[in-house]
Residue frames as a rotation matrix with the C-alpha (Angstrom) as fourth column:
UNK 1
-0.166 -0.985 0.037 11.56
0.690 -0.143 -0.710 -2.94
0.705 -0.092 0.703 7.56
UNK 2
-0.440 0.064 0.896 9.86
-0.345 -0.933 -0.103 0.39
0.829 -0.354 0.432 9.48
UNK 3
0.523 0.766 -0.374 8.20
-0.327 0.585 0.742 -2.11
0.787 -0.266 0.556 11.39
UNK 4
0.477 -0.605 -0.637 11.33
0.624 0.744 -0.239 -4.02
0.619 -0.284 0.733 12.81
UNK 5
-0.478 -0.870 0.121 12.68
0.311 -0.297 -0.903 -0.93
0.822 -0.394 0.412 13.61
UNK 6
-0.379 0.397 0.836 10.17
-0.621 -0.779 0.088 0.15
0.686 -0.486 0.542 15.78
UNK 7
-0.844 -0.354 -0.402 10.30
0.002 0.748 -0.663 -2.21
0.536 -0.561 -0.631 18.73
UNK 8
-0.941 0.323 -0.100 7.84
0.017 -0.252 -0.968 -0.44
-0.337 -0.912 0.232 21.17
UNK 9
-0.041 0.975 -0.217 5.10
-0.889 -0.135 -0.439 -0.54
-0.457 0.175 0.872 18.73
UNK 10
-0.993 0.007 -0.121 5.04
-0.047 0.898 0.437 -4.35
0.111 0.439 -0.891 18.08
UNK 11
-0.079 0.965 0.248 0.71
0.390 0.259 -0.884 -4.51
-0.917 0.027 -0.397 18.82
UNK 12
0.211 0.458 -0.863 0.34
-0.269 -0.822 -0.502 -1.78
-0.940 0.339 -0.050 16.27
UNK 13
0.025 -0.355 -0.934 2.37
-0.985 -0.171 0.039 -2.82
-0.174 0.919 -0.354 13.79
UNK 14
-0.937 0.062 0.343 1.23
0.086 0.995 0.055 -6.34
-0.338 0.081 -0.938 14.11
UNK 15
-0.178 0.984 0.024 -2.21
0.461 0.105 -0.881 -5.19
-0.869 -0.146 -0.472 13.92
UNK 16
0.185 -0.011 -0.983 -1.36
-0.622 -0.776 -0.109 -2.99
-0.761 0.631 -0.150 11.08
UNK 17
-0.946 -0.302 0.115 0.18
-0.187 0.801 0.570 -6.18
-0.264 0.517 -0.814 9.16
UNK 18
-0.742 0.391 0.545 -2.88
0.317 0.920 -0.229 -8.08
-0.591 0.003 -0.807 9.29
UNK 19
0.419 0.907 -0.029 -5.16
0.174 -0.112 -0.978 -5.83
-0.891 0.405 -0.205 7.97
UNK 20
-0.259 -0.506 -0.823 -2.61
-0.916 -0.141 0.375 -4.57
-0.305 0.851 -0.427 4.86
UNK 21
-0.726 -0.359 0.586 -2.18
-0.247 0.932 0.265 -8.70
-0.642 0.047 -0.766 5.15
UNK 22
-0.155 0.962 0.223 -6.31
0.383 0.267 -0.884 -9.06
-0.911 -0.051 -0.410 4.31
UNK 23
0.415 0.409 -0.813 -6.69
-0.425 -0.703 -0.570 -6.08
-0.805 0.582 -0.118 2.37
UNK 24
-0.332 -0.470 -0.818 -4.03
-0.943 0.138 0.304 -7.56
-0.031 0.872 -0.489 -0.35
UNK 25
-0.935 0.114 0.335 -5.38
0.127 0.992 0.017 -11.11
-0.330 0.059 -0.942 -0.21
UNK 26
0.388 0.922 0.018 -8.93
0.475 -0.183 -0.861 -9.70
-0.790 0.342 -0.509 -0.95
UNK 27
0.619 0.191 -0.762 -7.87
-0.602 -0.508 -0.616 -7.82
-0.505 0.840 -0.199 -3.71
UNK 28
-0.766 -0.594 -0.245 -5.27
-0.629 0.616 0.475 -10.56
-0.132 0.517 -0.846 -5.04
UNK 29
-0.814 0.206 0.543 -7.85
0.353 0.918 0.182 -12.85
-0.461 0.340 -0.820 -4.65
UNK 30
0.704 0.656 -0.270 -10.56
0.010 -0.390 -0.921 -10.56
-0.710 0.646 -0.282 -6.92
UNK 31
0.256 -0.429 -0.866 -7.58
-0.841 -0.540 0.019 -10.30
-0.476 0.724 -0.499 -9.10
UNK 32
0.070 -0.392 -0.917 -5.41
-0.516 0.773 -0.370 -13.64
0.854 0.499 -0.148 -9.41
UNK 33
0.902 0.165 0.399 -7.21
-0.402 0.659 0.636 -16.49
-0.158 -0.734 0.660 -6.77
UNK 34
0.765 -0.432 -0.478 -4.26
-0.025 0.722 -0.692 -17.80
0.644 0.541 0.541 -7.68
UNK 35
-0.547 -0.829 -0.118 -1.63
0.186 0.017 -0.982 -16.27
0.816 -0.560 0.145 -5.90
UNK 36
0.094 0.737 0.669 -4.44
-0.787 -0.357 0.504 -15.43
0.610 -0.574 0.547 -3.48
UNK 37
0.863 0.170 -0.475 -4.00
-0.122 0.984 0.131 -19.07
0.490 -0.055 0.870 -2.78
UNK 38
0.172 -0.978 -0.115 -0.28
0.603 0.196 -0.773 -18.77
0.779 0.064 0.624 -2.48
UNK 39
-0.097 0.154 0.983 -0.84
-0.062 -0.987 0.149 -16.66
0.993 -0.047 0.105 0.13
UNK 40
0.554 0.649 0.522 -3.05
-0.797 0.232 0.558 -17.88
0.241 -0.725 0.646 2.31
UNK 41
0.912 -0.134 -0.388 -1.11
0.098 0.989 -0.109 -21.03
0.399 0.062 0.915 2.05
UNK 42
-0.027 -0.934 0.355 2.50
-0.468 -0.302 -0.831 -19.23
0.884 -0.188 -0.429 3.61
């Protein structure tokens, strides 16, 4: 949502996604490969 609003920083907060994006897929997928899966798979 803080994202959307903030138009002028669309690199940053794209770049900021991806790594949050990683970081929770690496720890989902140490936790439950499952939804790790479900993830990766959006």
């Amino acid at each position: 949502m803080a994202l959307r609003r903030k138009k002028k920083q669309t690199m940053s907060g794209r770049f900021k996604s991806a790594i949050t994006g990683r970081f929770l897929s690496h720890a989902s997928a140490a936790r439950w490969p499952k939804t790790s899966y479900r993830l990766n798979r959006r």
